[in-house]
C-alpha positions in Angstrom: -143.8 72.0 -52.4 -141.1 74.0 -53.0 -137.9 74.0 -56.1 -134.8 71.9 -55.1 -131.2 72.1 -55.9 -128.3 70.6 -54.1 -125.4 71.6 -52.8 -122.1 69.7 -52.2 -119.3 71.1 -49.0 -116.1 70.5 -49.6 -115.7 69.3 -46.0 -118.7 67.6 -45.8 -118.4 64.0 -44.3 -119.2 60.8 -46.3 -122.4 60.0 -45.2 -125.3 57.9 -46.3 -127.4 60.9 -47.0 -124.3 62.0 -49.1 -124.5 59.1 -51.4 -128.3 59.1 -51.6 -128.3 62.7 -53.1 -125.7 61.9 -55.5 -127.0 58.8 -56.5 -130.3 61.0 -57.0 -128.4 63.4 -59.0 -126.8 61.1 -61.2 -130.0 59.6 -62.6 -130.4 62.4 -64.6 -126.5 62.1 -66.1 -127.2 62.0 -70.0 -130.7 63.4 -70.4 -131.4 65.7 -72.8 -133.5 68.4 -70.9 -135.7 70.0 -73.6 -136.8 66.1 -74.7 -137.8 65.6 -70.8 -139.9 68.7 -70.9 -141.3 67.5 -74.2 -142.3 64.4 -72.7 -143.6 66.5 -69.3 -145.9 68.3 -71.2 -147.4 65.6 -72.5 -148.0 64.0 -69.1 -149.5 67.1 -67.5 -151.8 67.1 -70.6 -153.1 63.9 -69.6 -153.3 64.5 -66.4 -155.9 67.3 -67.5 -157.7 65.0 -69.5 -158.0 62.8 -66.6 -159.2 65.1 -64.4 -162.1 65.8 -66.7 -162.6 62.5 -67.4 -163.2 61.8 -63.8 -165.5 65.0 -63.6 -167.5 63.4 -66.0 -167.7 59.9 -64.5 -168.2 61.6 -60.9 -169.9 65.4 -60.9 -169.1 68.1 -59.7 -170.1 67.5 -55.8 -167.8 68.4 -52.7 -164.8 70.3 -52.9 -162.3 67.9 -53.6 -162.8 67.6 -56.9 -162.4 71.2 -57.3 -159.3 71.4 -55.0 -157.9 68.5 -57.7 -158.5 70.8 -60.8 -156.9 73.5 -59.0 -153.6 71.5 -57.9 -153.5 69.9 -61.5 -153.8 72.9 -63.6 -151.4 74.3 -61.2 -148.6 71.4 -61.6 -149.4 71.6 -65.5 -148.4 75.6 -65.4 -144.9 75.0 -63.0 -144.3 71.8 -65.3 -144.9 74.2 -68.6 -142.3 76.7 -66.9 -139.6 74.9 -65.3 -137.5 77.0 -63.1 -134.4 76.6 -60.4 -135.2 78.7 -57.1 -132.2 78.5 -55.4 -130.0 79.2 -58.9 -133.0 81.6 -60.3 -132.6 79.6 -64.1 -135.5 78.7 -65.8 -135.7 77.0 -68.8 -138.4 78.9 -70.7 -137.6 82.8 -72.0 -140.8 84.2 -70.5 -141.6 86.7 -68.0 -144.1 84.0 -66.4 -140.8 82.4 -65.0 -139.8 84.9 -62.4 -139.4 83.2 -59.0 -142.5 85.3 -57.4 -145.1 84.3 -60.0 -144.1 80.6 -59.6 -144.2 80.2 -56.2 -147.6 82.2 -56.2 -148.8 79.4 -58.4 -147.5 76.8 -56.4 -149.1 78.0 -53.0 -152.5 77.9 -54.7 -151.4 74.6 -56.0 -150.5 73.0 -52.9 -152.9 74.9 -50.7 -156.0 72.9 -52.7 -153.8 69.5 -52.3 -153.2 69.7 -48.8 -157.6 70.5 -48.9 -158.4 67.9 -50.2 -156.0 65.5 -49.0 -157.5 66.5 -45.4 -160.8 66.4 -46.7 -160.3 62.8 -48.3 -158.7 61.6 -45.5 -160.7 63.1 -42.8 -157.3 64.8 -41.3 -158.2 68.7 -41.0 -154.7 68.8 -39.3 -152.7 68.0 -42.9 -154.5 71.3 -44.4 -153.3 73.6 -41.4 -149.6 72.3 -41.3 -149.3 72.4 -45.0 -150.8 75.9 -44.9 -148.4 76.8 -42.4 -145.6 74.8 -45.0 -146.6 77.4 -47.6 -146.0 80.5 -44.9 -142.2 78.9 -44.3 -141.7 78.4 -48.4 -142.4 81.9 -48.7 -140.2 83.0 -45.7 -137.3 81.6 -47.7 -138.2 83.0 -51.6 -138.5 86.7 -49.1 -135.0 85.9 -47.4 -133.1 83.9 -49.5 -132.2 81.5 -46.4 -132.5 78.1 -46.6 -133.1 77.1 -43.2 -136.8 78.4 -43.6 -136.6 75.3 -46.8 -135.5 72.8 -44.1 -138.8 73.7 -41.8 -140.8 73.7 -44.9 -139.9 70.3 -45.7 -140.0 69.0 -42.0 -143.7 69.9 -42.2 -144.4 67.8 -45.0 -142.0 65.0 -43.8 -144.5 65.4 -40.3 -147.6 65.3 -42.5 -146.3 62.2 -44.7 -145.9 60.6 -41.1 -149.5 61.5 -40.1 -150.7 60.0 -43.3 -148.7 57.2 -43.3 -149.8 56.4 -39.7 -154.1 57.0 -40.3 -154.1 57.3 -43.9 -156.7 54.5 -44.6 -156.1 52.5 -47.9 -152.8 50.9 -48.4 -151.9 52.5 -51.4 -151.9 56.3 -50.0 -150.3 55.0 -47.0 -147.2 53.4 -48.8 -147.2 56.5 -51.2 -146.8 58.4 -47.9 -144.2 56.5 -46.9 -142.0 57.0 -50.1 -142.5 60.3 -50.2 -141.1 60.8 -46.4 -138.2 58.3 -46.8 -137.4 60.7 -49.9 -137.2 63.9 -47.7 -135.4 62.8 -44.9 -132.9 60.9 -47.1 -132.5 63.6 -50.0 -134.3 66.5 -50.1 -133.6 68.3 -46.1 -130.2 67.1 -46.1 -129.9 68.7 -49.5 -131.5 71.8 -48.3 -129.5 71.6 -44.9 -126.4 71.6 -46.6 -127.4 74.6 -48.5 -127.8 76.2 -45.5 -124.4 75.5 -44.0 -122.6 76.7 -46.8 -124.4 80.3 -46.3 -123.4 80.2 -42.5 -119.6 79.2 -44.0 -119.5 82.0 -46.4 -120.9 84.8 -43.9 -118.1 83.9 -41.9 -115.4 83.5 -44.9 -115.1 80.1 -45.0 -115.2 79.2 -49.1 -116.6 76.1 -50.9 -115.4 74.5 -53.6 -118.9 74.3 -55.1 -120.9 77.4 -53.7 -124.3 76.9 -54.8 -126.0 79.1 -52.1 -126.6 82.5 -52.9 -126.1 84.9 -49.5 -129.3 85.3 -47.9 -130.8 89.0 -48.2 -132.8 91.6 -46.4 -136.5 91.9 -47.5 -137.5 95.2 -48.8 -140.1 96.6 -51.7 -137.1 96.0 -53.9 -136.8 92.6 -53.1 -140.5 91.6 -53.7 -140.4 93.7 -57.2 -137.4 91.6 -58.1 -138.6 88.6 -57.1 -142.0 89.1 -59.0 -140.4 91.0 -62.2 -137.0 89.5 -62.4 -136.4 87.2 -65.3 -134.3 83.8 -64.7 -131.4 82.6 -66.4 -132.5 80.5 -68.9 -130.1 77.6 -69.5 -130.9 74.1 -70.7 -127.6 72.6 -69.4 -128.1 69.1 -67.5 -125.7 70.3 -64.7 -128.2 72.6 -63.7 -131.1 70.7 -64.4 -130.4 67.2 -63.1 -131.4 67.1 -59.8 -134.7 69.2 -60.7 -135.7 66.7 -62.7 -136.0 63.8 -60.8 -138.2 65.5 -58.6 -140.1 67.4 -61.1 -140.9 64.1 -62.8 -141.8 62.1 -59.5 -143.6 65.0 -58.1 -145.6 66.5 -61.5 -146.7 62.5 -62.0 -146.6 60.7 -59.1 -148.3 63.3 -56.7 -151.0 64.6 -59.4 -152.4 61.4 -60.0 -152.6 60.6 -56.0 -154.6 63.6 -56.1 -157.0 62.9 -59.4 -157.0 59.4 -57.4 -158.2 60.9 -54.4 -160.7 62.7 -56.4 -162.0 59.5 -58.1 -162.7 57.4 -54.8 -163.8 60.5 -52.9 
């Protein structure tokens, strides 16, 4: 999945969604950043261990287990080097944070997820439609427009639906259905609003918060940028607060569904 930030319009209604994303973003009101990604590091190194653990206790055999490795050591690398998309700030001085080189990682990541999840779950259709997810993500790192984002995440909202309708055992089918609930309530609007604000400031209109950089044409400039360009490295809890709450859900919560998966498979 892709990196999330959230935008606020100054004429933007009060609206449910409205006070769901800020109640998200003030979770993370008061955290010191560099502790949480202390504390992230740890987790992802357990979630290593764990996967070898299981190795041992179950082979080898079929490709799920595989596809788990893969999604876990990539989550362990994007957890290791934190970084804001839509602000391009990361929060590690290293050249591995430029935007291209994560979201490369993350493809791969979620790619192998999306595998096995079908695999496990007999639903060939969840690998294809988040394949084609990885094709929008990309479409929006290229073009800088979020609207690409919003038909990203309406994919995986459609395949949280699919799984929470014939995903088999209980638990992967509430997972699902936390994990959709958390889209449609916070993470489209969020990106939806993102993209209203570009349409407002093509036409002139200005924000009081304008957190949408203006969309931009893809050239061989662009793609050198995007894979060479270092972030803005900043450890300030404005910046960070909404990242980490997914970060922390989606680095824990969604690896160990997978090393589950992996386990029972």
């Amino acid at each position: 999945m892709a990196h999330r930030q959230p935008a606020t319009l100054a004429c933007a209604p009060h609206t449910t969604v409205g006070t769901v994303a800020s109640r998200v973003r003030g979770l993370a009101q008061g955290v010191d950043v560099r502790r949480w990604h202390h504390v992230m590091k740890r987790v992802c190194a357990f979630n290593v261990l764990a996967w070898f653990a299981i190795f041992q206790a179950r082979g080898g055999h079929g490709i799920g287990i595989w596809c788990s490795l893969t999604y876990v050591l990539a989550c362990a690398f994007r957890c290791s080097m934190p970084r804001d998309v839509v602000r391009n700030v990361a929060l590690i001085d290293s050249k591995l944070s430029a935007v291209g080189i994560g979201r490369t990682v993350a493809t791969v990541g979620e790619v192998a997820f999306a595998v096995q999840l079908g695999t496990a779950l007999d639903l060939p259709i969840l690998a294809v439609l988040l394949s084609i997810a990885q094709c929008w993500c990309w479409c929006s790192v290229f073009s800088g427009r979020f609207i690409f984002n919003c038909v990203e995440q309406t994919h995986w909202a459609v395949a949280a639906c699919i799984v929470a309708y014939n995903g088999g055992q209980p638990g992967v089918r509430f997972a699902a259905v936390l994990f959709l609930l958390y889209l449609i309530s916070v993470d489209i609007p969020q990106y939806y609003e993102l993209h209203v604000e570009q349409a407002r400031a093509a036409k002139g209109v200005t924000t009081v918060r304008a957190e949408a950089p203006p969309p931009r044409c893809f050239n061989a400039d662009v793609l050198l940028r995007i894979f060479s360009t270092p972030a803005v490295i900043t450890d300030d809890i404005r910046v960070w607060r909404t990242e980490l709450f997914w970060m922390t859900a989606y680095f824990g919560t969604a690896v160990w569904c997978s090393l589950l998966l992996a386990f029972i498979a």
